[in-house]
C-alpha positions, 0 to 999 in steps of 0.5 A: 474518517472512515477505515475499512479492513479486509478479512484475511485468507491463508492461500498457503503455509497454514499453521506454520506461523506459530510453529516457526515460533517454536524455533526460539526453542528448537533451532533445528525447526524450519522457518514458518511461510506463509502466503496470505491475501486480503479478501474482497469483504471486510468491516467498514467504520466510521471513527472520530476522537472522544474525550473520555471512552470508546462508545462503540456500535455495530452492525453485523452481517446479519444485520442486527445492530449493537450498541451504542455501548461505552467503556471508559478509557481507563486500564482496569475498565479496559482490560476487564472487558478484554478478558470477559471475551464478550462482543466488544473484547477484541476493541477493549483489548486494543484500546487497552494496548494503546492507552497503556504504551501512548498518550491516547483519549477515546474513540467513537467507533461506528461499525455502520457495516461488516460483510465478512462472515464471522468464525470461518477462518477469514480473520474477522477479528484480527480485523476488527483489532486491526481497524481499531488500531489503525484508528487510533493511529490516524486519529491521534496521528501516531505515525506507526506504520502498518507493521507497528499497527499489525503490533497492537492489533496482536498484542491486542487480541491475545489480551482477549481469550483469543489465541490467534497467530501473528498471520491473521493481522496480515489483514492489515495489508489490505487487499494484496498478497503478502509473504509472511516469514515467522522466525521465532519472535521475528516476522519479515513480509514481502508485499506481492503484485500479480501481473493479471486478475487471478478470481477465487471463491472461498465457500463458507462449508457451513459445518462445525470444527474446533480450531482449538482443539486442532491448535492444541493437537498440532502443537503437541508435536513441537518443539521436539518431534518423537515419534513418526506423526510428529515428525510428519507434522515438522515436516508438512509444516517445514521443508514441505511447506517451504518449497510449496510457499516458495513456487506459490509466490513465483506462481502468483507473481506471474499470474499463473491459475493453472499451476496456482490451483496444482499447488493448492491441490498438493498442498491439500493431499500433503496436509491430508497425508501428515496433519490429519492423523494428529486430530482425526476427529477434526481434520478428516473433515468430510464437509470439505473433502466433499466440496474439493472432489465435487464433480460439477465444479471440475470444469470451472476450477484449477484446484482449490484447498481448506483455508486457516487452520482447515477442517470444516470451516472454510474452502478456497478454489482458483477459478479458471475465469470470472465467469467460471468463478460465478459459476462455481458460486451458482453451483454452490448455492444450486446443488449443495446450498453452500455461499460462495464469496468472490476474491479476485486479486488485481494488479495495482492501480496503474499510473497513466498520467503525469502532473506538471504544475508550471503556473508559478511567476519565477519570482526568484529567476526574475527578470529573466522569468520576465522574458520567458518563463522559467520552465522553458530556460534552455539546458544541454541534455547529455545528446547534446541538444539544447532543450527546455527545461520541460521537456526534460521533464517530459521525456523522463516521464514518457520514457517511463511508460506513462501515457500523458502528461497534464502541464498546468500554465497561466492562461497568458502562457498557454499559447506559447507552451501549446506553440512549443509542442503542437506547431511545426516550425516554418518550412525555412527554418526546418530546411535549414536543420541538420538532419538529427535536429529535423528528427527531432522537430518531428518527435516534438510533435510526437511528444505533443499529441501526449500532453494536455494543458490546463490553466491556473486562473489565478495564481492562488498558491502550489496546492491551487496549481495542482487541484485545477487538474482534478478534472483532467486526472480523474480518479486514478493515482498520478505521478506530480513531477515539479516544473523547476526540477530535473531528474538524472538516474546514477543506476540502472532505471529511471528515477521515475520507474524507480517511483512508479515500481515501488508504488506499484509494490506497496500500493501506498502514496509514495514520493522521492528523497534524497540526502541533503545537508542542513545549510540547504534544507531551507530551500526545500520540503522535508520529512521526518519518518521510520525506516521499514527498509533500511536506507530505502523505504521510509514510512513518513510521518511529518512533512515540512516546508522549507523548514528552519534550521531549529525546527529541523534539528528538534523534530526533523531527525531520521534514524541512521543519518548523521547528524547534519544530514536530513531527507528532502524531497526529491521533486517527484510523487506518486499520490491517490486521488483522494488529495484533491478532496483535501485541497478542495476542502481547504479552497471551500473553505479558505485555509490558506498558509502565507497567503495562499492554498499549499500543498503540503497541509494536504500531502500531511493529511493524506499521510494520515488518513491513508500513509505515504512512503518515502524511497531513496532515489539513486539518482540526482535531483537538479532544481533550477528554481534558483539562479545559483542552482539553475547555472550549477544545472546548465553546468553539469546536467549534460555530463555523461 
């Protein structure tokens, strides 16, 4: 599989990860915060299992090529070349993690490409750590989660000579702004998303600092201050650094470069009037100090600072515009010959569309799934009006905010579910309407300009259903809501915005659950998982189809559930389009499970290679797939 893994960037809150360490010795110390963010490049591989060892090679941004060179998966072999601090430590140093805390053989790493500069303060090793241990989780499926991957990868590198910080494998986030919490041992991070496109430039100063030399300075001033400069450096890197983080994640939520770049500009001056007196031989910084008051950039830019441990490693700007962040790179590069890199922080992926799969027979409605099929059976909505099924689905997802819904049918049923959405009744029959009802004849077309049809050929199984629609959804995330389920909300949003929100958070496959008893768990799909929200968020790290009562009891357990209780899916998903190169695979190459292309081996597989959440839904789930379930639905479903 190939990974890729960004460097990292500390927009602001440098060094106070490790000095809220310090509080597990000094409580009085201020908790470490930190806003970091992925940066646009980063270092790509290709990985696969290996028997024996890591046979590793690397292709540097300079462009020459190392390796093939292989280190047996053995401990003494590993952690030798971990503590040499030779090219390959920082892959020795995790690998050496792993194979000493799981079950574990080698890996073939081919770091074909890598345009992240190297030693400038953008982590380039942390990500090397990071994209080692992500690929020995997904390779060896350890279902750890990122924060357990952002574990290793640490413990990682402090085997080698390395003495880098817990913010650097930040990285392992990816491309999107995160708020790091030191306390101590303890680490909590909250995931950003900006509202619109913020553009920054990071400028390699191609100057000389010594991070350790800073590290070691700044240290000195803790655990305990006594004197005035210590004092001052626990009071830039707490309270100081405190309130600046805090107005900074509230600025860049609202996507706000003006009052961005001011912060930035403030978090400089405080740095400059407390840090540098404690090692002015690095901090003074003259390189940088030139780059931040350059005259020609002023018109481009909203404010900028040093990034990492500062000194002459490496600055950052908040341009006011993409054209104004290629400006300040040209400027860059013209007058000063320094390289500019672009880092442009996005909103997640929006999701537009919604994917019903309604091509399935009603097997176990039969003979009434004869007559009609069983996505059209009639229930009362809490306005009183009779509807099909889905519809209901439908307007869950419209309401939400999606702009089209794709509805996958038999070819023979095309015509009567195009009929039901796009063709007026006769003008008798409408005449004869109350007038709420002709309204609502009239938001039926409506609704019908925003849904697509595509059909199932032949009726080749759930994973079939869904791959017919790769066309029509593109390459974009989609929203897939199951044909026989509806959804009631018990809070305050939908249960499709709660979906669509906490994907956009987390930008991770994402589907819906809910608690379920073991006597019903053969009816439905379940997984097993690690909580990394209590009681809300799981990180999912097997998926079941319908399983036995055994298997769910031996393999099937999550933390902090009772005993007779499990997570099932709740009939709605959130997923990345990579899925449909999984199931195109196995129609390629005739994978079938119980006669037919499933869904589930994919979903597996892009849990994997790509992670998938899982939220608890506040709301209730009704599934009409059953005749006890769908009478128990007409029942209760229009109850306010």
């Amino acid at each position: 599989m190939k990974l890729f893994v960004p460097g990292r960037i500390c927009l602001f809150g440098e060094h106070s990860d490790w000095a809220g360490g310090y509080r597990r010795l000094n409580a009085d110390i201020e908790k470490g915060f930190t806003l970091i963010c992925g940066t646009d490049q980063g270092i790509y591989a290709q990985v696969e299992p290996h028997p024996t060892s890591l046979v590793l090679t690397s292709k540097t941004p300079d462009g020459t090529q190392r390796g093939p060179y292989e280190i047996p998966m053995m401990p003494e072999a590993l952690i030798k070349e971990a503590q040499e601090g030779g090219f390959w430590s920082y892959i020795a140093g995790v690998a050496y993690q792993f194979l000493t805390n799981y079950h574990v053989r080698g890996l073939v790493i081919d770091n074909y490409n890598t345009d992240l500069p190297i030693k400038k303060g953008l982590s380039s090793s942390a990500a090397i750590c990071v994209l080692t241990a992500r690929a020995f989780n997904r390779v060896y499926d350890l279902k750890l989660t990122i924060r357990g991957e952002m574990e290793l990868a640490y413990q990682g590198e402090i085997t080698t000579p390395s003495r880098c910080g817990r913010m650097d494998q930040g990285c392992a986030f990816g491309n999107r702004p995160v708020l790091m919490v030191f306390d101590g041992d303890r680490l909590d991070t909250k995931e950003l998303q900006v509202e619109k496109k913020l553009h920054f430039v990071l400028v390699d100063l191609q100057a000389h600092k010594n991070t350790m030399e800073i590290l070691n300075r700044l240290n000195r001033c803790y655990p305990f201050a006594e004197n005035d400069l210590e004092r001052g450096v626990q009071e830039l890197l707490g309270p100081i650094n405190k309130r600046i983080v805090n107005q900074a994640v509230e600025t860049l939520v609202d996507s706000d470069g003006e009052q961005l770049g001011s912060l930035m500009n403030e978090a400089q001056d405080f740095f400059d009037h407390y840090a540098t007196p404690a090692c002015p031989e690095e901090l003074e910084s003259p390189v940088l100090h030139k780059i931040l008051r350059y005259k020609p950039l002023e018109p481009h830019i909203w404010g900028g600072k040093g990034i990492g441990s500062q000194g002459d490693g490496t600055a950052q700007f908040v341009a006011r515009s993409e054209s104004d962040q290629q400006a300040v790179i040209e400027i860059l590069a013209r007058d000063l010959g320094l390289p500019g890199l672009k880092l442009t922080l996005q909103p997640g992926p929006k999701v537009r569309k919604a994917l019903i799969p309604a091509a399935g027979f009603g097997t176990r409605l039969f003979p009434a799934s004869k007559a009609t099929k069983k996505e059209l059976f009639p229930i009362i909505d809490q306005d009183g009006i009779a509807k099909p099924a889905i519809l209901l689905i439908i307007e869950e997802a419209l309401e939400a905010g999606l702009e089209e819904v794709v509805i996958i049918v038999q070819e023979n049923d095309l015509e009567g579910f195009q009929s039901f959405f796009n063709s007026q009744i006769t003008i008798e029959n409408y005449n004869k309407l109350p007038r709420h009802f002709q309204e609502y004849a009239r938001r039926i077309l409506e609704i019908g300009r925003r849904v697509s049809f595509i059909t199932q050929p032949a009726q080749e199984g759930f994973g079939h259903a869904v791959y017919c629609a790769k066309d029509a959804i593109g390459d974009e995330p989609f929203l897939l809501m199951l044909g026989d389920h509806l959804y009631r909300s018990t809070g305050e949003q939908s249960c499709t915005r709660q979906l669509l929100d906490a994907y956009q958070q987390h930008g991770i496959n994402i589907l819906g659950l809910r608690r379920t008893p073991e006597n019903e768990i053969a009816n439905f799909g379940t997984v097993a998982g690690v909580w990394i929200e209590d009681d809300r968020i799981l990180n999912v790290t097997e998926f079941a189809e319908k399983p036995t009562l055994d298997y769910a009891r031996n393999d099937l357990r999550v933390p902090g559930l009772p005993e007779e209780e499990y997570l099932t899916v709740f009939g709605m998903y959130v997923i990345k389009p990579q899925l449909f190169e999984y199931l195109e695979e196995n129609i390629r190459n005739n994978i079938r499970e119980r006669g037919e292309f499933q869904l589930t081996s994919a979903l597996d597989r892009l849990r994997q290679e790509d992670g998938f959440l899982g939220l608890i839904m506040e709301g209730k789930r009704y599934d009409i797939g059953l005749p006890i379930h769908y009478l128990e639905t007409v029942q209760t479903f229009g109850e306010n």
